[in-house]
N, C-alpha and C positions, 0 to 999 in steps of 0.2 A: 322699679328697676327691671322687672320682669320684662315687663310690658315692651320696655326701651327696647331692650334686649331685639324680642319677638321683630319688634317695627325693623332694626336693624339689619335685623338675618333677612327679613320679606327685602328690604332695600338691596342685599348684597347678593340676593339670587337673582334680585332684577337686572343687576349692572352685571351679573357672571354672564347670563343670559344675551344682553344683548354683546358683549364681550364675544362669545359666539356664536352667534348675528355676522359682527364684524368681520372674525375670521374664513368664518363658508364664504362671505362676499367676496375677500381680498384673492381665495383661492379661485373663485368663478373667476373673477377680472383674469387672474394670474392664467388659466387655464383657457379662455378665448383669448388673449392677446397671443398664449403659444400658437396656438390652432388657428387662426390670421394669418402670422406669421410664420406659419410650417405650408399652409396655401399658397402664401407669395412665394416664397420659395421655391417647393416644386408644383409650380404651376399646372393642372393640367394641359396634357394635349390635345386637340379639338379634335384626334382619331383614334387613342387609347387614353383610358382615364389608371393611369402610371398612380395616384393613390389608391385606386377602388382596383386590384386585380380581379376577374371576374371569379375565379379556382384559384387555392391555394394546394397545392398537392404533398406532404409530407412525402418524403422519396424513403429509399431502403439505405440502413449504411453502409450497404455495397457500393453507395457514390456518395457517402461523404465528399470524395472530391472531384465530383460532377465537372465537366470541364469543358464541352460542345456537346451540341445536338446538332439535330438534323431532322426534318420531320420529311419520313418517304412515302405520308399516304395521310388521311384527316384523321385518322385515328391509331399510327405508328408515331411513336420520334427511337429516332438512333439515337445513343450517349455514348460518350468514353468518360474514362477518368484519370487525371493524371500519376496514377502511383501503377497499376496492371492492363495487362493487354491486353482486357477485353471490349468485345462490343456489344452495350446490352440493348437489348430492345424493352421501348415504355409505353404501358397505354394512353394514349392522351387524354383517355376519358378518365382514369383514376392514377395515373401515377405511379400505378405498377409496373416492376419487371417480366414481361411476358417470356424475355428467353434471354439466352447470353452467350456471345461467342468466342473464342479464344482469338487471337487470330496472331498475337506477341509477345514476348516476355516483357517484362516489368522495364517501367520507363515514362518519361514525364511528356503523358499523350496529351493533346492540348485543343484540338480541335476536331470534326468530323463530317464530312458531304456524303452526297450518294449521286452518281451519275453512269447512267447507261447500264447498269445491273452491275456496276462494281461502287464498293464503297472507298473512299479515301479518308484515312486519317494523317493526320499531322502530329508531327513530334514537336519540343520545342526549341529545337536545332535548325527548322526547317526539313526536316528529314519528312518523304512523303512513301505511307505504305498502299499501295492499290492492293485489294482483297475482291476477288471474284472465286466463286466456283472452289475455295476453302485453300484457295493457292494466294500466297500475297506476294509482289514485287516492289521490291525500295526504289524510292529516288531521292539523293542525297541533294541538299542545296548546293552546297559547294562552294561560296562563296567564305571570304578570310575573314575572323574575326565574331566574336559573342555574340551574336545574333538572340535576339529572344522572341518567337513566335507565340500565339495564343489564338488564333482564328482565323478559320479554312472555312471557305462555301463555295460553291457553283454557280459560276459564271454561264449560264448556258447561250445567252445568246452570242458571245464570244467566245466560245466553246474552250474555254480555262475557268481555271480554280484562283481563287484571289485568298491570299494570303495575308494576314495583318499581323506588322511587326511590331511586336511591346516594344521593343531595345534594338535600335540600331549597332549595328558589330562597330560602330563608327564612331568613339564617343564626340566627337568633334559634328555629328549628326543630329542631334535630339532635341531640335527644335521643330521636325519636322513628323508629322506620321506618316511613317512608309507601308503602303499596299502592292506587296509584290504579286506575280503571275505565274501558273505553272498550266501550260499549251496543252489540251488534251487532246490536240490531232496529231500531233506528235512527242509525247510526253517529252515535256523539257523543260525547265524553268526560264521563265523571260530574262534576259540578263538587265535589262532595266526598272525599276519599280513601274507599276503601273499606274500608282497614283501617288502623288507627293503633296500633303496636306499639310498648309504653316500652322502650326498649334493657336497660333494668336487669332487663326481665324475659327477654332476650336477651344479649345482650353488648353492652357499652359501646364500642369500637370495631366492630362490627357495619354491615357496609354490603353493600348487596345484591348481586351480580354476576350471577343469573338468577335464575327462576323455573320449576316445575314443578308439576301436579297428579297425583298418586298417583292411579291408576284407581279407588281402594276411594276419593276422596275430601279424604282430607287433602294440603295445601300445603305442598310445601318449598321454602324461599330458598335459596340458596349466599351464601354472602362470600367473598371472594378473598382480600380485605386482612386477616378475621378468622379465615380459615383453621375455617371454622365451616358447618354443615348446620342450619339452623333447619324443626321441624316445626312446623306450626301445623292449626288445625282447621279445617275449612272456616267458620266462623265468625272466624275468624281470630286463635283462644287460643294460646299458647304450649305446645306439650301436650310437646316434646323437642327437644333441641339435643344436637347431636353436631362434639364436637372433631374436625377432621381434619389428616395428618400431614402437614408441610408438604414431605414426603419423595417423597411421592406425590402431592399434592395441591399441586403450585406453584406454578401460577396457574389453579385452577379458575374458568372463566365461562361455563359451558353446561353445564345438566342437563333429561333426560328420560326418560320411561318407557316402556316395550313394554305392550301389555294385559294382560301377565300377571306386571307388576311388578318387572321386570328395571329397573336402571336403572342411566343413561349418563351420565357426566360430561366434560366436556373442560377440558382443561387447554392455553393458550398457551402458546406456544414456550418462551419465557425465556430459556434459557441453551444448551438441548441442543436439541429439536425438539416441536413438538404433537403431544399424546394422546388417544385418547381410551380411559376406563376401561371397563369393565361389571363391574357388581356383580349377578350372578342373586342372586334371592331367596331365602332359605336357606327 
């Protein structure tokens, strides 16, 4: 009886054994079928590898709610964020605060450019502050109706500012992404959108969260809410759209570029703390 015993227990370590055997295997399969299909997904870009960011930069919780950049030299980027009115400057080599400037009271700042030694931030009213020399001057939109702005850049070779509309004041509009204009040879807002983009040629939940000009020219939107990179042409065609992973990418609202096409993304807090990525250009 012993003996039976002894043979029984050697038998029942053999089958626990390969029992987990089985289960490490089921998990491998389980675990390459995800990572396949987390690749097809978000595919890489044949100019930024959008899974592999090259930096990852922990930011300060001074921007928990990080909200535009702007990059004014290879190793500056400007930020605001939308709850205080300041403008901080960031190393782009480590992701630190190098300084910070006051420049408005508290208010839901959304975007930020630099042109001509003055900087422009955006509210999300469409309301625009020019800041030179520690003086700033408003420019109201003006236009009727809940508008919701989230991304301001410099247009230079059409010497305006392009603005991206999250929320049409229009709800009878929100099929369309609207890129308005604000003239900087004569500060005014264009009274026309400057680009009118059908979502179907984009994505259908598609909503803007910044904007960016690529030095070679063409315009990229971010969506936050659609987890999406929209390229367009300086004419304003849909020419690519890039899925990004919500892994990495979990509440992107600020993109920009170095002169030699490196580009930065930030991501708000959310859950853990603010990021900001860099993606060198392969």
């Amino acid at each position: 009886m012993l003996l039976t015993y002894k043979q029984n227990n050697h038998v029942g370590s053999f089958f626990s054994t390969i029992s987990k055997l089985m289960k490490l295997f089921i998990y491998l399969i389980i675990f390459i079928s995800i990572n396949v299909t987390f690749n097809s997904c978000f595919k890489q870009n044949t100019v930024y590898s959008f899974n592999q960011p090259s930096e990852v930069f922990k930011l300060s919780s001074e921007l928990n709610e990080i909200s535009g950049l702007q990059a004014i030299s290879d190793s500056v980027i400007l930020a605001v964020q939308d709850e205080d009115g300041y403008i901080f400057y960031i190393d782009a080599h480590t992701g630190e605060i190098i300084n910070k400037k006051k420049f408005g009271k508290k208010g839901d700042y959304e975007g930020i450019t630099f042109y001509k030694q003055s900087i422009y931030v955006l509210k999300s009213n469409g309301t625009i502050y020019r800041i030179k020399n520690k003086k700033s001057k408003i420019y109201s939109f003006g236009k009727k109706g809940n508008f919701d702005f989230e991304g301001l850049c410099t247009d230079d070779k059409n010497d305006r500012l392009l603005l991206a509309c999250k929320k049409h004041g229009n709800k009878n509009k929100l099929d369309h992404i609207y890129i308005y204009g604000f003239s900087l040879s004569d500060k005014h807002f264009i009274d026309s959108p400057v680009f009118k983009i059908e979502k179907k040629d984009a994505y259908k939940k598609f909503q803007p969260s910044a904007i960016a000009i690529h030095p070679k020219g063409n315009i990229f939107v971010l969506s936050s809410t659609a987890k999406m990179l929209l390229e367009l042409s300086p004419q304003g065609k849909v020419i690519n759209h890039q899925h990004l992973s919500p892994f990495i990418f979990n509440q992107p609202e600020g993109i920009t570029f170095l002169s030699n096409g490196d580009m930065f993304i930030s991501n708000e807090k959310k859950k853990a703390y603010p990021t900001l990525l860099r993606f060198n250009r392969n």
